[in-house]
Backbone as numpy.savetxt, mean C-alpha at the origin, in Angstrom:
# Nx Ny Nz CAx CAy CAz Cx Cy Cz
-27.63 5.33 -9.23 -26.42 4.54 -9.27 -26.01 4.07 -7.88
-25.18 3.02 -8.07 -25.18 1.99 -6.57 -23.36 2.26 -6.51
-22.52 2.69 -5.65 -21.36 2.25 -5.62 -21.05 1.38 -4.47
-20.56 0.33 -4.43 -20.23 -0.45 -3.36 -18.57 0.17 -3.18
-18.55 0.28 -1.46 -17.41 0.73 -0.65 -16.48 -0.25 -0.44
-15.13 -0.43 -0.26 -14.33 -1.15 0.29 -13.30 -0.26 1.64
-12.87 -1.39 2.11 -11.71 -0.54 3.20 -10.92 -1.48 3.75
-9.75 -1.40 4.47 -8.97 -1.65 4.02 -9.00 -2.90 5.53
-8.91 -3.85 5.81 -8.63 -4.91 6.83 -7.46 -5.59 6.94
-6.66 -5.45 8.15 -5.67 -6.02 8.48 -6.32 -7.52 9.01
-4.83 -8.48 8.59 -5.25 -9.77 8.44 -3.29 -10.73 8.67
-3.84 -11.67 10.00 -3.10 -12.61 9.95 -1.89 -12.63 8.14
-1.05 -12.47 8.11 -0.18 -12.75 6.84 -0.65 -14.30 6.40
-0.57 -14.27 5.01 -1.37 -15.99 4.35 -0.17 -16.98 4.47
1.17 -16.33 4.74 2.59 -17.00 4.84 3.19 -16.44 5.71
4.02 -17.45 6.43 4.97 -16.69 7.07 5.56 -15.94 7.39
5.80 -14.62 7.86 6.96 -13.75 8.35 7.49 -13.77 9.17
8.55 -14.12 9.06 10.37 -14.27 9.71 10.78 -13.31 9.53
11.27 -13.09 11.03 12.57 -11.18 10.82 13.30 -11.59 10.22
14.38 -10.87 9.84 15.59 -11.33 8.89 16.78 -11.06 9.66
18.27 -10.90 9.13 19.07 -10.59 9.74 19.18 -9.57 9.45
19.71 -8.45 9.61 20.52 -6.67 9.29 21.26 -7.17 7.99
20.46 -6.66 6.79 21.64 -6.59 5.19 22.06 -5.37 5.02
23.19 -5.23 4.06 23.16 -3.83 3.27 22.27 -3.44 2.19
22.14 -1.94 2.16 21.41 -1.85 1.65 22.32 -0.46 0.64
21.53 -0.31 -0.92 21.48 0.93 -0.99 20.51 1.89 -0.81
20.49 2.84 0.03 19.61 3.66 0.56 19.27 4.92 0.16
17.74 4.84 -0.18 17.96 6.13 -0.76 16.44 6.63 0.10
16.20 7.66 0.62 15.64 8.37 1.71 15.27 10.06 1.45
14.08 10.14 1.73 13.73 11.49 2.01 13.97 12.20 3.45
14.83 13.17 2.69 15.67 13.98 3.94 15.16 15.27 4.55
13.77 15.18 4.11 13.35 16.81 4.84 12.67 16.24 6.01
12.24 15.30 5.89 11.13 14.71 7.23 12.15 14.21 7.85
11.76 14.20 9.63 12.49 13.06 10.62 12.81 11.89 9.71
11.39 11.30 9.58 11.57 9.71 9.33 12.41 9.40 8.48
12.35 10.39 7.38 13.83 9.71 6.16 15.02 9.58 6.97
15.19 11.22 7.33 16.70 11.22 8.29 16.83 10.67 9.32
16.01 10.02 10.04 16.18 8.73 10.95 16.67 7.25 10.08
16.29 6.82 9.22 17.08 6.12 7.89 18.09 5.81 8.04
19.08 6.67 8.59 19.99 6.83 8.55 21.01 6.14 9.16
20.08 6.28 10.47 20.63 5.92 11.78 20.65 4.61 12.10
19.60 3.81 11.19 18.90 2.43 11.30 19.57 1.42 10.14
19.68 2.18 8.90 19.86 1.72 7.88 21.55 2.15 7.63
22.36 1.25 6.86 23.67 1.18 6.65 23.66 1.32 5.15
24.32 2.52 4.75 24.16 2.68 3.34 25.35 1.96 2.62
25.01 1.21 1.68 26.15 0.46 0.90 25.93 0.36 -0.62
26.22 1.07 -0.93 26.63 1.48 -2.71 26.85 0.15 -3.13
27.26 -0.37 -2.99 27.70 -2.10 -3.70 26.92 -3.41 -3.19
25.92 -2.81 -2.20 24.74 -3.69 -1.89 23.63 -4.33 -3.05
23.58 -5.48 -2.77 22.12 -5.85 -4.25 21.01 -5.46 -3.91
20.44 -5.07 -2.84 18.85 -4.87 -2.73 18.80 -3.38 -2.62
17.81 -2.84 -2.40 17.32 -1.05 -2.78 16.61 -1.31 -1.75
16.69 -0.20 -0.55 15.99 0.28 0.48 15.35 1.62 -0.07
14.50 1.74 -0.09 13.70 3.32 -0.18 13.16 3.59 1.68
13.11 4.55 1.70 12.26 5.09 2.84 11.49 6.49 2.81
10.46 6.36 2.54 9.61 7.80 2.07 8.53 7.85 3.56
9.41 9.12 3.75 7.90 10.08 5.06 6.93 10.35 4.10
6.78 11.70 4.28 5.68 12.60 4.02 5.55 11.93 2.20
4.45 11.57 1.83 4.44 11.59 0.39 4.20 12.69 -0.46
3.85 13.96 -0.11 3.51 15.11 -0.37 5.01 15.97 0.02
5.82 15.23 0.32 7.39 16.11 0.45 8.06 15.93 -1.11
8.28 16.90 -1.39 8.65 17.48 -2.91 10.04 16.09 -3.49
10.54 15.95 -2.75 11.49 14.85 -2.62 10.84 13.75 -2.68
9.78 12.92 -2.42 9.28 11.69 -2.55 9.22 11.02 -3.64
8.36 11.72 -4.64 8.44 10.84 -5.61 10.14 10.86 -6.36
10.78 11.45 -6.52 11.75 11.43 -7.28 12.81 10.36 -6.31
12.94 10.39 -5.31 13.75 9.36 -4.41 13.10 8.03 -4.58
11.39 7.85 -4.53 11.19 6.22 -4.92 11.10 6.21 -6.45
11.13 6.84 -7.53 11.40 6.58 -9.07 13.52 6.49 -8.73
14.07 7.41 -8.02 15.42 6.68 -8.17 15.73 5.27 -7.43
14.86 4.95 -6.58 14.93 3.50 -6.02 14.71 2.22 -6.69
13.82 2.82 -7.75 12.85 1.68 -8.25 13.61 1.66 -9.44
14.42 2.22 -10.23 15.20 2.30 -10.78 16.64 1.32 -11.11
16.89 1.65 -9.51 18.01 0.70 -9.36 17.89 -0.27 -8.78
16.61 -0.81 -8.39 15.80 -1.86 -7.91 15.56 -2.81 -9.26
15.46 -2.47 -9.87 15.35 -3.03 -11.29 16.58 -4.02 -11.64
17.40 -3.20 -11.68 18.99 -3.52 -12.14 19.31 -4.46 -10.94
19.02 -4.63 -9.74 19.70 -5.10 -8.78 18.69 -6.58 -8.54
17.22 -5.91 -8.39 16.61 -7.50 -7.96 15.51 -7.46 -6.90
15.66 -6.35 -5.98 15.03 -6.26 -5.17 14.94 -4.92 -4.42
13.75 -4.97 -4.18 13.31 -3.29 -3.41 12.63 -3.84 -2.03
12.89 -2.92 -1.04 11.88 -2.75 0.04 12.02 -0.90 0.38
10.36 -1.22 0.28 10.02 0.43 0.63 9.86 0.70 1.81
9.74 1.39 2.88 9.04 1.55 3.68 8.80 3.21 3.91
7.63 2.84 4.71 6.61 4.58 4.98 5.77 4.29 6.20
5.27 5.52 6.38 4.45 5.76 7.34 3.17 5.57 6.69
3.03 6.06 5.80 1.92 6.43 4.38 1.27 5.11 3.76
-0.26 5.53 3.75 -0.89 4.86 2.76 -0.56 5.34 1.60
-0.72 4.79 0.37 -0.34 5.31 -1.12 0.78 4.71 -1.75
1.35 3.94 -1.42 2.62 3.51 -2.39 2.01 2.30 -3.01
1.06 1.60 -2.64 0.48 0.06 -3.04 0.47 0.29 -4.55
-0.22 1.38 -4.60 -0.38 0.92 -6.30 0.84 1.14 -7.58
2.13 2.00 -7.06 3.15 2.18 -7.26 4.10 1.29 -7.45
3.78 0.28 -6.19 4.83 -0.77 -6.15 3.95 -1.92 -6.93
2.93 -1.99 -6.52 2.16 -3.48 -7.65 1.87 -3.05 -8.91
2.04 -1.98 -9.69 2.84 -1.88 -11.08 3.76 -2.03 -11.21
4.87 -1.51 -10.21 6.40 -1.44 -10.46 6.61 -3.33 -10.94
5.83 -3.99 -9.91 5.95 -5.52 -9.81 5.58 -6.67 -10.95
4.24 -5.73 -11.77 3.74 -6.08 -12.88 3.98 -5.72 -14.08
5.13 -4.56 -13.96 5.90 -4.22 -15.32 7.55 -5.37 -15.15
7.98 -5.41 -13.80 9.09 -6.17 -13.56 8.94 -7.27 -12.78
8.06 -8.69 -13.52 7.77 -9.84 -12.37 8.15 -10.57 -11.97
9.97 -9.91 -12.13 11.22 -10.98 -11.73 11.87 -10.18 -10.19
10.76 -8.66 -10.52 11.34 -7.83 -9.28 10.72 -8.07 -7.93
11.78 -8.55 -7.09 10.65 -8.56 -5.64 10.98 -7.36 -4.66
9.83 -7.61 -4.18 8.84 -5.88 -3.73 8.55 -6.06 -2.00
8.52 -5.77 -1.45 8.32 -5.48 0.03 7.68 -4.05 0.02
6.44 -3.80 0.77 6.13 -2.44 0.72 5.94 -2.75 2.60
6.22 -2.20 3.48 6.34 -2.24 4.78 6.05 -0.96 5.12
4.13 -0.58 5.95 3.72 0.32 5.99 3.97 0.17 8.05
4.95 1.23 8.80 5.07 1.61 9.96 4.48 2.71 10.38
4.84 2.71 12.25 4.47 4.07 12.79 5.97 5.14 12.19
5.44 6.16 11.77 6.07 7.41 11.65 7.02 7.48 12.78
8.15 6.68 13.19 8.97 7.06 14.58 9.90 6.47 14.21
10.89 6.56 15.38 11.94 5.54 14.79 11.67 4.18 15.80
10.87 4.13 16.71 10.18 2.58 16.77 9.78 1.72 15.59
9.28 2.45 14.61 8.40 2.30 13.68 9.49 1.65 12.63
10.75 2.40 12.45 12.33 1.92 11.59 12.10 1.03 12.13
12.87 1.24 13.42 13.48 -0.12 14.05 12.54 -1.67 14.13
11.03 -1.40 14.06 10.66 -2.83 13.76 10.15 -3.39 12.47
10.23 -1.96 11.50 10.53 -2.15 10.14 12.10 -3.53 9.51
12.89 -2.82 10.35 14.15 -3.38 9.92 13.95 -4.88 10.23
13.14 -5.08 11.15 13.23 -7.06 11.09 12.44 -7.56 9.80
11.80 -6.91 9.34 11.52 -7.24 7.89 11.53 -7.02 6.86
12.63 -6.43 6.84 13.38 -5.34 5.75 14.14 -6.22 4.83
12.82 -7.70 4.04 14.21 -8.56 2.84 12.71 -8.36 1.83
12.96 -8.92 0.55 11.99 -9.23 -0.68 12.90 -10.23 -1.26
11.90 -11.46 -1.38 12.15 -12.37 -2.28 11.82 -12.61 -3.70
12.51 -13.28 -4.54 12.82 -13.03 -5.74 11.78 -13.05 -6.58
11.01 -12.02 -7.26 9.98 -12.18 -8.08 8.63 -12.20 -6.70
8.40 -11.55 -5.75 7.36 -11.32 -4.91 6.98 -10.16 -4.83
5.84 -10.30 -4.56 5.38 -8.86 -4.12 4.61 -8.91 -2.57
4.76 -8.06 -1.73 4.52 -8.26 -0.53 4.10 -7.25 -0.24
2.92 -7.23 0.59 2.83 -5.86 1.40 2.43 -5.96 2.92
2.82 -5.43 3.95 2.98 -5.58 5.48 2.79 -4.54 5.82
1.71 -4.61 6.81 1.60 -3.28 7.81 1.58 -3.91 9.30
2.54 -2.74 10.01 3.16 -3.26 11.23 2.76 -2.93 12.38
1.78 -3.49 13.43 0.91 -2.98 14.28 1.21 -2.21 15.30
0.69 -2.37 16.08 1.09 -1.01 17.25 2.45 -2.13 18.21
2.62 -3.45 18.35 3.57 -4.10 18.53 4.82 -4.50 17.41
4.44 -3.72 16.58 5.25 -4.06 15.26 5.62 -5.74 14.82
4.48 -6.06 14.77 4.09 -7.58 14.15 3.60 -7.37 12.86
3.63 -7.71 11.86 3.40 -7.98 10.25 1.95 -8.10 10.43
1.19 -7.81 9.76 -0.11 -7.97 8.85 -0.02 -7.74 7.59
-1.32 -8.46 7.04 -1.28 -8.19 5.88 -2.51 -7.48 5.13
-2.64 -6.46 4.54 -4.25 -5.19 4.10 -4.86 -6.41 3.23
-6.04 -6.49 3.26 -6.67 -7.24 2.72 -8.26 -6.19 2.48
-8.50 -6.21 1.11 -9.74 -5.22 0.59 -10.97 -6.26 1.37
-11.85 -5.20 1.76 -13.14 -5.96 1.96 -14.13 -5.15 1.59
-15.66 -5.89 1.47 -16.70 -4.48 0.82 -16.93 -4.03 2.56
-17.09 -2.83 2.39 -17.28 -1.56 3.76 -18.81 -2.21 4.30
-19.74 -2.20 2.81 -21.11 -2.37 3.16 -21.36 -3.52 2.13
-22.74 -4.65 3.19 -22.66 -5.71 2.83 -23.77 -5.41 1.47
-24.75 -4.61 1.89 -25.68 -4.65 0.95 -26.19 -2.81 0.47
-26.55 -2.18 -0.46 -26.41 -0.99 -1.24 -27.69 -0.49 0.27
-27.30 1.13 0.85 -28.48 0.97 1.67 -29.86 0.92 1.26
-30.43 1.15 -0.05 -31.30 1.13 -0.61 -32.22 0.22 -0.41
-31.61 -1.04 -0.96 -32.50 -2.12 -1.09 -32.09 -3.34 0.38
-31.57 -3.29 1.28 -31.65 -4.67 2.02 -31.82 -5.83 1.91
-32.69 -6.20 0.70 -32.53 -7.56 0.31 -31.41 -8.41 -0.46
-30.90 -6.95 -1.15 -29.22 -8.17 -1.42 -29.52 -7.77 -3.00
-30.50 -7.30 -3.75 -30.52 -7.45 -4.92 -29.78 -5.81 -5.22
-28.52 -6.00 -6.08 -27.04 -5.14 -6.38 -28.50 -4.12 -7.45
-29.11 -4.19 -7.80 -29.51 -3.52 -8.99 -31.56 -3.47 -8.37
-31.53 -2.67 -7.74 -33.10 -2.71 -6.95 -33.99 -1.85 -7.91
-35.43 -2.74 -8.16 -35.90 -2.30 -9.70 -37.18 -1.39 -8.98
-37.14 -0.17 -9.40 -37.85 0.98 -8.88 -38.85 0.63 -8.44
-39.66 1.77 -7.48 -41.44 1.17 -7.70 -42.00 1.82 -8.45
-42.97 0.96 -9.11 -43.88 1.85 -10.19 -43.88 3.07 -9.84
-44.67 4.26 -11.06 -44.78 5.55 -10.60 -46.38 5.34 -10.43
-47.18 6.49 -9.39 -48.61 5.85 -9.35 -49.47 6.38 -10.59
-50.26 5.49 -11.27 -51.09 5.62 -12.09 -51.63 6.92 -12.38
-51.74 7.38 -13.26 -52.25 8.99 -13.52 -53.72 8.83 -13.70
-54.43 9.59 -12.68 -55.99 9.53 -13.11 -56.49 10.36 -13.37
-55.95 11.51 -13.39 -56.47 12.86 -13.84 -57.45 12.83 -15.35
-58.31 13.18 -15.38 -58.53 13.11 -17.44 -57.81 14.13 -18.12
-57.19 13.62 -19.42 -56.51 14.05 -19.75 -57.45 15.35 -20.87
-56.83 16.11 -21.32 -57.67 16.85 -22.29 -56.87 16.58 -23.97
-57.46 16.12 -24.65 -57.01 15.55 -25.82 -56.88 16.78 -26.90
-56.92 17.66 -26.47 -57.01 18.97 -27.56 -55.75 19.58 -27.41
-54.70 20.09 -28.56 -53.36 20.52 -28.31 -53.03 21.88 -27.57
């Protein structure tokens, strides 16, 4: 069996990204790690805000999933979510969340674990209506965008490119056989 690899390539955004201005947000944050409780400091919590800020550290902190299922929740009702993390792993979370709700727009904004990492989160901290977006923010905290690519161009097996490489014969048996059971 042949599996072809992918991984993951940062890439020029296919559209524009513009910082935004500072909105309210309602905020909802994991509080055992720095990074949630830095959230805090960055982010302005407002109960009567329309968009849903999530901010998940550690995804393996017992608090994670239940803080982005209460985000996504009221992200629903409101219109719009932006997540942000340090963490790979929310992609496939949020592009269901997006494909069960395709009126919901989605921002997934993957930073450094710091509060550098907030703070240049927050210039792109909007989702537009019915989008789904995902941004990872470089070591200057400039937007990219993950784009899948195959890891390997061709299976190492065969080199010529053919996905399905047809064995070599086995060699001819010349032994004589003995025909008696």
């Amino acid at each position: 069996p042949w599996v072809r690899c992918f991984t993951e390539e940062l890439r020029a955004p296919r559209s524009s990204v513009q910082p935004v201005d500072e909105e309210p947000w309602q905020l909802h944050a994991t509080t055992r790690q720095p990074f949630g409780r830095m959230a805090a400091e960055v982010f302005e919590d407002d109960p009567a805000a329309t968009g849903v800020l999530a901010v998940i550290g550690d995804l393996a902190d017992p608090d994670a999933a239940a803080t982005l299922v209460t985000a996504a929740q009221e992200a629903v009702a409101c219109g719009t979510l932006v997540v942000i993390t340090p963490a790979a792993g929310l992609t496939g979370f949020c592009a269901s969340l997006h494909a069960e709700h395709p009126g919901l727009g989605i921002t997934l904004i993957r930073t450094a674990n710091s509060m550098a990492g907030l703070l240049a989160a927050q210039r792109f901290a909007a989702a537009g209506a019915g989008q789904f977006r995902e941004l990872v923010l470089d070591t200057r905290g400039e937007p990219r965008e993950p784009v899948m690519v195959a890891g390997v161009e061709h299976p190492p097996a065969d080199r010529t490119g053919d996905p399905y490489p047809t064995p070599e014969p086995a060699p001819a048996d010349t032994a004589p056989r003995d025909s008696a059971p």
